[in-house]
C-alpha positions as CSV (number, residue, x, y, z in Angstrom):
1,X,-7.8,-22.3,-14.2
2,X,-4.2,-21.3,-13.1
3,X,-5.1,-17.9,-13.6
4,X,-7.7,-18.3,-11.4
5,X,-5.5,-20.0,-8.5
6,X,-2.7,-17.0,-9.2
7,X,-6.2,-14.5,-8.6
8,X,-7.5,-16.2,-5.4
9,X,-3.8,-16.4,-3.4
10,X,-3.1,-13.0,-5.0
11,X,-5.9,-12.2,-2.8
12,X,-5.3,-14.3,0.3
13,X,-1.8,-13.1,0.4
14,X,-2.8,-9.3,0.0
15,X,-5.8,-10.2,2.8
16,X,-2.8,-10.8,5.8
17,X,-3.8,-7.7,7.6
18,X,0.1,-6.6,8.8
19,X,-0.8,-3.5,10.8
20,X,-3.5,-5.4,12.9
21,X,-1.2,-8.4,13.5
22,X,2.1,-6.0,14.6
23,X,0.2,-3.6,16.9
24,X,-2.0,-6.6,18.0
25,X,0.6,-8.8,18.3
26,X,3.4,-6.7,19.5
27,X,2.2,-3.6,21.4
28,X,-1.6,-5.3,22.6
29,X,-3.0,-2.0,20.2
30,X,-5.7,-2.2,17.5
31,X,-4.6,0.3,15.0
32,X,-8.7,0.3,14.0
33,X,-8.9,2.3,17.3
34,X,-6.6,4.8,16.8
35,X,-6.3,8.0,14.9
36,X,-7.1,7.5,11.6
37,X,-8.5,3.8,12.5
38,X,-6.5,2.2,8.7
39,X,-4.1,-0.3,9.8
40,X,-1.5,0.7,7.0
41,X,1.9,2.1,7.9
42,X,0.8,5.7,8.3
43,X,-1.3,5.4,11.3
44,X,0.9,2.9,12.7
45,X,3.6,5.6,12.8
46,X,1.3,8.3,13.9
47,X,-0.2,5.7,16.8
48,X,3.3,3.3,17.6
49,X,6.3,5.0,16.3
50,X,8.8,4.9,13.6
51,X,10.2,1.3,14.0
52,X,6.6,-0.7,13.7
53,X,5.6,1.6,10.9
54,X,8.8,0.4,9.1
55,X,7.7,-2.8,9.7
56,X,4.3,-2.3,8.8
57,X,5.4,-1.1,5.2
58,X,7.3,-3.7,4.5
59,X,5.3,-6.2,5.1
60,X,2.9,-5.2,3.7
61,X,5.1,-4.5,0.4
62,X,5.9,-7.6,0.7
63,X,2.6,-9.0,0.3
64,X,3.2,-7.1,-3.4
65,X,6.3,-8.6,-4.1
66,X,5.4,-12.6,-3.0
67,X,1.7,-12.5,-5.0
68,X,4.0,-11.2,-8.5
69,X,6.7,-13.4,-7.7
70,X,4.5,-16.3,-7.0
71,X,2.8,-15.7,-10.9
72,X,5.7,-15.6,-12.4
73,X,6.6,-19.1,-10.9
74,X,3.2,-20.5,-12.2
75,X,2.8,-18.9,-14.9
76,X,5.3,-16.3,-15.7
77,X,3.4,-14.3,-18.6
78,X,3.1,-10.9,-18.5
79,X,-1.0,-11.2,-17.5
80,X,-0.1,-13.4,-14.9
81,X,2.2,-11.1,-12.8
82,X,-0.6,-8.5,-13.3
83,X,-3.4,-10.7,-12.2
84,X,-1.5,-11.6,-9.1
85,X,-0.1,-8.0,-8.5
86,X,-4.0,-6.8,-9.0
87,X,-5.5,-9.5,-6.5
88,X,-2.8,-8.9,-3.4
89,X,-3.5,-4.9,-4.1
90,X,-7.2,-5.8,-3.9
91,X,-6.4,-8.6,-1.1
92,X,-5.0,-5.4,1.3
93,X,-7.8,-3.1,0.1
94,X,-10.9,-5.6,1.1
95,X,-9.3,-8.2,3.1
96,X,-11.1,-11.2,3.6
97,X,-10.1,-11.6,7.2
98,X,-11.5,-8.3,8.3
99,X,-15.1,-7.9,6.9
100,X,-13.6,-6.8,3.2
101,X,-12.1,-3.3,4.6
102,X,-9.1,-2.7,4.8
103,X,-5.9,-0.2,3.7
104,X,-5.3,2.4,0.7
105,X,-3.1,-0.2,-1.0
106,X,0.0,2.4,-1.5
107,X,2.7,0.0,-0.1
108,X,1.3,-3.4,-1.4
109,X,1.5,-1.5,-4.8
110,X,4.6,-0.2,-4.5
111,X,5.8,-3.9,-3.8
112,X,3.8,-5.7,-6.8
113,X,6.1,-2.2,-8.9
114,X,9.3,-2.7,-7.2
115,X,8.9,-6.0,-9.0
116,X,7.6,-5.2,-11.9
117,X,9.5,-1.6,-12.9
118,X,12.5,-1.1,-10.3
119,X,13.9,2.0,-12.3
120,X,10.3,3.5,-11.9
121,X,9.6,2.7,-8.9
122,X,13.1,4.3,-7.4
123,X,11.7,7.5,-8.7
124,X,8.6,7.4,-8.1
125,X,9.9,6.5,-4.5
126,X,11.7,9.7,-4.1
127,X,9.2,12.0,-5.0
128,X,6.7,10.5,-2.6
129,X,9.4,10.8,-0.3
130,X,9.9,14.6,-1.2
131,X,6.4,15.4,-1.3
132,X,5.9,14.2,2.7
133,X,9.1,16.1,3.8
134,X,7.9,19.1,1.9
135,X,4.0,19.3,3.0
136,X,3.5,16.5,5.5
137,X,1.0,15.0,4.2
138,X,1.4,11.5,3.1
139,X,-1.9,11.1,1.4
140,X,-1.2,13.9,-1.1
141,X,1.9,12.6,-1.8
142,X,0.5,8.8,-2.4
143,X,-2.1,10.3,-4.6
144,X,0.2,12.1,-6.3
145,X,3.0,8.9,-6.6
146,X,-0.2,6.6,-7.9
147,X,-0.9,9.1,-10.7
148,X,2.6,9.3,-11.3
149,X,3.5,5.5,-12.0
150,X,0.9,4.9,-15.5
151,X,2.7,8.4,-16.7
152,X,6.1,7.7,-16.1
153,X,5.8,3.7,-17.6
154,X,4.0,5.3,-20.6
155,X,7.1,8.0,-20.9
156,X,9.8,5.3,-20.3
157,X,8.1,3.2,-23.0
158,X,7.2,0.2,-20.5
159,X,5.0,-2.8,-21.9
160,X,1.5,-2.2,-22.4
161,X,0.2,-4.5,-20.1
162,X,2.1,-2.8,-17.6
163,X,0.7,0.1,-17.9
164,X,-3.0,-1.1,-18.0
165,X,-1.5,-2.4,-14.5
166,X,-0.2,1.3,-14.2
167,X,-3.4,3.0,-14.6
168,X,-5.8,0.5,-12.5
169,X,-3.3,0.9,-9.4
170,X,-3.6,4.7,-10.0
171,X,-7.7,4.4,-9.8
172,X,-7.6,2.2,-6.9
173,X,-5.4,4.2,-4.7
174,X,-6.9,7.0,-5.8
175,X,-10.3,5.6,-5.1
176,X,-9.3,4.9,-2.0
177,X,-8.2,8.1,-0.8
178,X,-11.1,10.0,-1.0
179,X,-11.9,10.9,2.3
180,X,-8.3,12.3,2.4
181,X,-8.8,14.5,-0.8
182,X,-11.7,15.9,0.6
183,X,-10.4,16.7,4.0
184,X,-7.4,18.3,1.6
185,X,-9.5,20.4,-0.2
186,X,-10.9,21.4,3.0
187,X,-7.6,22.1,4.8
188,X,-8.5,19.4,7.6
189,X,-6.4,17.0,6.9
190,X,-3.7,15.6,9.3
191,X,0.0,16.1,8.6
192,X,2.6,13.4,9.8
193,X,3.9,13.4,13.1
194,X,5.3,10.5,15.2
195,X,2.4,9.3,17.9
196,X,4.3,6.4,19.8
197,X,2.5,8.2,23.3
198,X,0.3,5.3,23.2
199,X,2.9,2.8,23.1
200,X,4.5,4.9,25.7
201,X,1.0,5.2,28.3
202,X,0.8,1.7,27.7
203,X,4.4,0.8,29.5
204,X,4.0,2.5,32.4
C-alpha cells in the first residue's frame, strides 16, 4: 500500500506542468502554441529566453528530486526511490493536468539521477552539455545522455536496481523523442537558438 501512495504522488508531483505555469503565469504565453508546442525547457528557451528556460529546468528537475526524496522518507528502500523516481518521470511525460501529454522527461530524470548517482550524473551532465555546444541540437544530445546513464552505472558498478532504473529512463526518453530522431535522420531538425522575440512583441 505505501508503495502505491509513493507511485500515485510520484505521479502528481511529476504531473505540475512548470513550463505552462511560468510562460502562463509570467509572460501571458502558452508554450503549447509556440515552436515546438512541448512545454519543457527547450522551447521555453527557444520561445522566452534564457532566464525562464533556467527556470523551467529546474523546476522541473525538481519535480525529480522531491518524488525520490519523498520515497526515501516513507520508505527509503532502494525500490522505493525507484518507484517514485519512475512515477514523477512518468507524471511529466503524461501529466494528469493536461490530458496525459506532456514533456520528453530529460530534466525530471536528470533530477530523480542527481539524487540517485551524483558522480554520474556530473558526467553525464557535461557531455550533454558538450554535445549541444558542438551540434546544437539538444535532442541528439538528450538521446544520447539517456543511453548513456544505464552504461555508465553498469561500468561504475552501481546497484542493480539502479540500473533497471537506468535502462527504463533510457527507453522512455528515448521513446519520447521520436519525432526528433526522425526529423534527425532527415536533416530537419531545429538547432538551439534563443527566441525571447515573443516575449519581446509582447511588451511593446
Amino acid at each position: 500500500m505505501t508503495y502505491l501512495l509513493i507511485a500515485v504522488l510520484g505521479y502528481l508531483i511529476g504531473s505540475i506542468p512548470n513550463g505552462l505555469l511560468i510562460g502562463k503565469k509570467l509572460y501571458n504565453i502558452d508554450l503549447r502554441q509556440f515552436g515546438s508546442k512541448n512545454i519543457g525547457a527547450t522551447n521555453a528557451f527557444r520561445t522566452l529566453g534564457l532566464w525562464p528556460a533556467i527556470w523551467v529546468f529546474l523546476t522541473d528537475a525538481a519535480k525529480g528530486v522531491i518524488a525520490v526524496y519523498l520515497s526515501s522518507f516513507l520508505v527509503g528502500t532502494p525500490i522505493a526511490l525507484l518507484v517514485g523516481g519512475i512515477a514523477a518521470i512518468v507524471g511529466h511525460n503524461w501529466s494528469i493536468f493536461l490530458n496525459f501529454t506532456g514533456g520528453r522527461g530529460v530534466a525530471t530524470g536528470l533530477g530523480v539521477i542527481a539524487v540517485l548517482v551524483p558522480q554520474i550524473t556530473a558526467i553525464i551532465f557535461l557531455i550533454w552539455a558538450i554535445i549541444v555546444y558542438v551540434t546544437r541540437y539538444v535532442s541528439l544530445a538528450s538521446i544520447v545522455a539517456a543511453v548513456l546513464v544505464p552504461i555508465f552505472m553498469w561500468l561504475m558498478g552501481e546497484k542493480i536496481e539502479f540500473l533497471y532504473f537506468g535502462i527504463i529512463a533510457a527507453l522512455f526518453v528515448v521513446g519520447r523523442h521520436k519525432p526528433n530522431i526522425e526529423r534527425l535522420l532527415k536533416g530537419t531538425e531545429l538547432k538551439i537558438k534563443v527566441g525571447n522575440m515573443i516575449v519581446d512583441s509582447k511588451k511593446k
